[in-house]
Backbone as a chain_set.jsonl record, in Angstrom:
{"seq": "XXXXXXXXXXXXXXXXXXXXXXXXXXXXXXXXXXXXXXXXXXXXXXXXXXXXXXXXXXXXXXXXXXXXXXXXX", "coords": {"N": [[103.872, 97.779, 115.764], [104.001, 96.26, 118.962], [102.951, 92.825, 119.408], [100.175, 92.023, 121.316], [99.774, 89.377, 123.974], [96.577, 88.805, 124.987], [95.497, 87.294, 127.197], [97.034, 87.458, 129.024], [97.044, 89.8, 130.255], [95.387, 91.625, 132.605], [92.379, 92.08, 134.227], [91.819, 94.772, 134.481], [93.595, 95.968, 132.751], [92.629, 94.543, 129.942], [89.891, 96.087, 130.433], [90.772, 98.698, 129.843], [91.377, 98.52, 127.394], [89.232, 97.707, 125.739], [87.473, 99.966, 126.148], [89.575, 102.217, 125.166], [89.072, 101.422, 122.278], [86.11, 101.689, 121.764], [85.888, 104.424, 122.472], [87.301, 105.108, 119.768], [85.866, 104.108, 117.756], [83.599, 105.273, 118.408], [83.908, 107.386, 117.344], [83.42, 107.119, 114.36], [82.055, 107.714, 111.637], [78.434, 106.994, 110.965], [76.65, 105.397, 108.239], [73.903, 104.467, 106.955], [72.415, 101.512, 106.128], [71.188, 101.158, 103.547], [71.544, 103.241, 102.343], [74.331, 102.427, 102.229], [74.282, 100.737, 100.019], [73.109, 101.543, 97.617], [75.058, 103.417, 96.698], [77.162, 101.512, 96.075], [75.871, 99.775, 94.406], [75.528, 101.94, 92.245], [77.976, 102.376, 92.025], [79.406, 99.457, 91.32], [77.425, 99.257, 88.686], [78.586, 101.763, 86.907], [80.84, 100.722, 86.398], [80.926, 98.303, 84.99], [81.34, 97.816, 82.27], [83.667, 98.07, 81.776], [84.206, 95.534, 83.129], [85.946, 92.308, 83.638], [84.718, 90.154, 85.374], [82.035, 89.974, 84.94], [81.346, 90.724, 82.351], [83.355, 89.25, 80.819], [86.421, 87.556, 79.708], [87.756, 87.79, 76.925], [88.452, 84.951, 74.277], [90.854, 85.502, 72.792], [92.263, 86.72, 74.182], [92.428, 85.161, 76.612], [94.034, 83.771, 79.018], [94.198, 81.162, 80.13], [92.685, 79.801, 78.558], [91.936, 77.06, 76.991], [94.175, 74.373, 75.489], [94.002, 72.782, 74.012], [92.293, 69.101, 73.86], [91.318, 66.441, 75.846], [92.603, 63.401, 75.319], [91.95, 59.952, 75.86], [93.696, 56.674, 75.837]], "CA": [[103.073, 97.619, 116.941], [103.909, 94.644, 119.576], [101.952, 91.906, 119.91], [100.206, 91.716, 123.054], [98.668, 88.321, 124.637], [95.349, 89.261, 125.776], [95.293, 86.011, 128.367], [98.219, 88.041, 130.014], [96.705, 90.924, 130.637], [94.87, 91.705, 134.09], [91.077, 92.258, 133.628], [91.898, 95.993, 134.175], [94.225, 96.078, 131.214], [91.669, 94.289, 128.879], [88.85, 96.968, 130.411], [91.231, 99.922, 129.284], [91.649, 98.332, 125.943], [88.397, 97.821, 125.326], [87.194, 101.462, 126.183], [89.763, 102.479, 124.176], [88.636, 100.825, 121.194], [85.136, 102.398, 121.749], [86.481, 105.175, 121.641], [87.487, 105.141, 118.176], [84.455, 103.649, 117.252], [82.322, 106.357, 118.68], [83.993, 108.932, 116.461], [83.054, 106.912, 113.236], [80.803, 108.105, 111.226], [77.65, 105.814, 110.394], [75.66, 105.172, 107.23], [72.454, 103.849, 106.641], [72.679, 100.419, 104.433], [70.111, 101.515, 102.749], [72.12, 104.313, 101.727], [75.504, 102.377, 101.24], [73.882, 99.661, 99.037], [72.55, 102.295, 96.337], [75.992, 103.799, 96.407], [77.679, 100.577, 95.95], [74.891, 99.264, 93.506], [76.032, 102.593, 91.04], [79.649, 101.945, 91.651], [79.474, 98.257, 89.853], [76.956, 99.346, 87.187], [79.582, 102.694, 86.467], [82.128, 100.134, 86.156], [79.858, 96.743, 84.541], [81.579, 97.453, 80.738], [85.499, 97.239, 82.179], [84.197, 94.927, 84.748], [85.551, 90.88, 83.531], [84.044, 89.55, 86.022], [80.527, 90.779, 84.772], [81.569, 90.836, 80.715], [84.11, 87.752, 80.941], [87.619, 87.583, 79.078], [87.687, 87.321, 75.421], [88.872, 83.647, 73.656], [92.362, 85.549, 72.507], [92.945, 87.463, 75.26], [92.098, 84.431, 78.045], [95.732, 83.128, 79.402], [93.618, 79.992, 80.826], [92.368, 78.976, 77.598], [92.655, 75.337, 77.306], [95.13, 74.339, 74.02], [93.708, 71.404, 73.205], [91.938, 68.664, 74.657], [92.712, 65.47, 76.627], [92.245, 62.236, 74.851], [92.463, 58.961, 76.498], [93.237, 55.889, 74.543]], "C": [[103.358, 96.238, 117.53], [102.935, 94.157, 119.601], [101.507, 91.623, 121.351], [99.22, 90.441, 122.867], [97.587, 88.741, 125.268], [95.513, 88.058, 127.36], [96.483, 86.699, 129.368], [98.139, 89.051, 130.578], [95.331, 91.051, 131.845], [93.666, 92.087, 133.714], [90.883, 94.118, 133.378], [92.289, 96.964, 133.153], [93.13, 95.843, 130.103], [90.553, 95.557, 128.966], [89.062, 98.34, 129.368], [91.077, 99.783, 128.026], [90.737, 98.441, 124.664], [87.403, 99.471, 125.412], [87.417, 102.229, 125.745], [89.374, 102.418, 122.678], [87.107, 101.582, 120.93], [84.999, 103.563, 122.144], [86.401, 105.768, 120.887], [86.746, 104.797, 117.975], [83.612, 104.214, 117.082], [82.218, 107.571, 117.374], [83.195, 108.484, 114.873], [82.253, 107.256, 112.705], [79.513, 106.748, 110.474], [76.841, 105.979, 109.577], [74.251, 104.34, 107.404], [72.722, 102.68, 105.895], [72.466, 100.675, 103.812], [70.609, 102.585, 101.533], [73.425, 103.519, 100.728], [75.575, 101.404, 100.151], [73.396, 100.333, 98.037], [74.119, 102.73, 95.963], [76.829, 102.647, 95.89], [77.256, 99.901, 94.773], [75.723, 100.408, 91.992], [77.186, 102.394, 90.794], [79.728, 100.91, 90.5], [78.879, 98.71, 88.671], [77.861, 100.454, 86.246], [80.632, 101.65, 85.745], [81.887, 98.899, 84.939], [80.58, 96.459, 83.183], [83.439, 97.229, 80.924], [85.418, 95.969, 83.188], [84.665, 93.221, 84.069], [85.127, 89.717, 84.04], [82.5, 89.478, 85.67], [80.727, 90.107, 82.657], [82.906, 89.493, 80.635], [85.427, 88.447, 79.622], [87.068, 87.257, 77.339], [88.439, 86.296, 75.125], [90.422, 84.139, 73.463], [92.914, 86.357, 73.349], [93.157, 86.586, 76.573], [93.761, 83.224, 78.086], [95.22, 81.481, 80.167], [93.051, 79.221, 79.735], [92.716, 77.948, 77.168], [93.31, 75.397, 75.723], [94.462, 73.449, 73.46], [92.705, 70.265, 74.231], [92.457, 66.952, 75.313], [91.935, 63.919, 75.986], [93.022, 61.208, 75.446], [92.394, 57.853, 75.899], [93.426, 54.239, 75.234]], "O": [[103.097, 95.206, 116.912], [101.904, 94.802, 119.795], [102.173, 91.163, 122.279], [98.286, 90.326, 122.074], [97.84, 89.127, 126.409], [95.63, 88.51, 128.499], [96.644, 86.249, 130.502], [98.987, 89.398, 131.399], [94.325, 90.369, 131.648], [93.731, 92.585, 132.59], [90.179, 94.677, 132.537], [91.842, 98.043, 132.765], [92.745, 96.787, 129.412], [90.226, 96.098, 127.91], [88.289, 98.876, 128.574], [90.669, 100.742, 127.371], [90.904, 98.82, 123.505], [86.699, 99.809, 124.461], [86.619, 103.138, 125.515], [89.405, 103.434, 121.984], [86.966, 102.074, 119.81], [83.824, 103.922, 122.224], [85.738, 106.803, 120.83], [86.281, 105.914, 117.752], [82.823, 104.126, 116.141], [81.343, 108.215, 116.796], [82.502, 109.308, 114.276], [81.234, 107.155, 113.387], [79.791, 105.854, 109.674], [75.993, 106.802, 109.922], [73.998, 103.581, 108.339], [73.358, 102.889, 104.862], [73.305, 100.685, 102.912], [70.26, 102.72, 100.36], [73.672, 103.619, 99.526], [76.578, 101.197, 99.467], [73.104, 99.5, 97.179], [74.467, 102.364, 94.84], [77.373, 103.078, 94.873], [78.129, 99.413, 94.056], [76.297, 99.918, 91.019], [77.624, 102.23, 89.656], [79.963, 101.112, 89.309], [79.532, 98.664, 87.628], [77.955, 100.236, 85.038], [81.124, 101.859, 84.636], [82.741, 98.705, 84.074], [80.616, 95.304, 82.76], [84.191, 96.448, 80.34], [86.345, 95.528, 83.867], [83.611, 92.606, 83.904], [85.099, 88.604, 83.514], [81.831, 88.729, 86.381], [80.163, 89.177, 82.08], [82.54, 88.86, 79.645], [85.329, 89.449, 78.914], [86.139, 86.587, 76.89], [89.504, 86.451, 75.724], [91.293, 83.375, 73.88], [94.091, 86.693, 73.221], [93.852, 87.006, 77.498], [94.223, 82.318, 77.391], [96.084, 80.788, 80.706], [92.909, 78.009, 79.903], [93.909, 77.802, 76.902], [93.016, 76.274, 74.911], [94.396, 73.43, 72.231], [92.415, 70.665, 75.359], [93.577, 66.446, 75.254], [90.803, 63.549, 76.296], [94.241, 61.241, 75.619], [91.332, 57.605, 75.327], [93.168, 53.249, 74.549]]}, "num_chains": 1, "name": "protein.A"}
């Protein structure tokens, strides 16, 4: 897809573009938050025991684990 400059385009151009755009927008289908925050909420807890963000790396598995420490003399 080219890049278009908006600042180059005639206010009639931008109108089309934007009309277009809503549009596609219209067709979308819309949720409730309410709704997609319960769905979202079971997702993580489904996931919470592979999750290491949640349950963290184990000591011999963690590639960041410091070796040693830093003594200054």
């Amino acid at each position: 897809m080219p890049v278009i400059n908006v600042e180059d385009l005639t206010d009639k151009d931008k109108a089309v573009m934007e009309v277009n755009q809503l549009k596609l927008e219209v067709k979308l289908e819309r949720w409730l938050t309410s709704k997609c925050c319960e769905e979202i909420k079971e997702y993580i807890q489904a996931g919470v025991e592979e999750d290491t963000l949640v349950k963290g790396i184990s000591e011999d598995k963690n590639p960041f684990k410091e070796k040693g420490g830093c003594v200054i003399c």
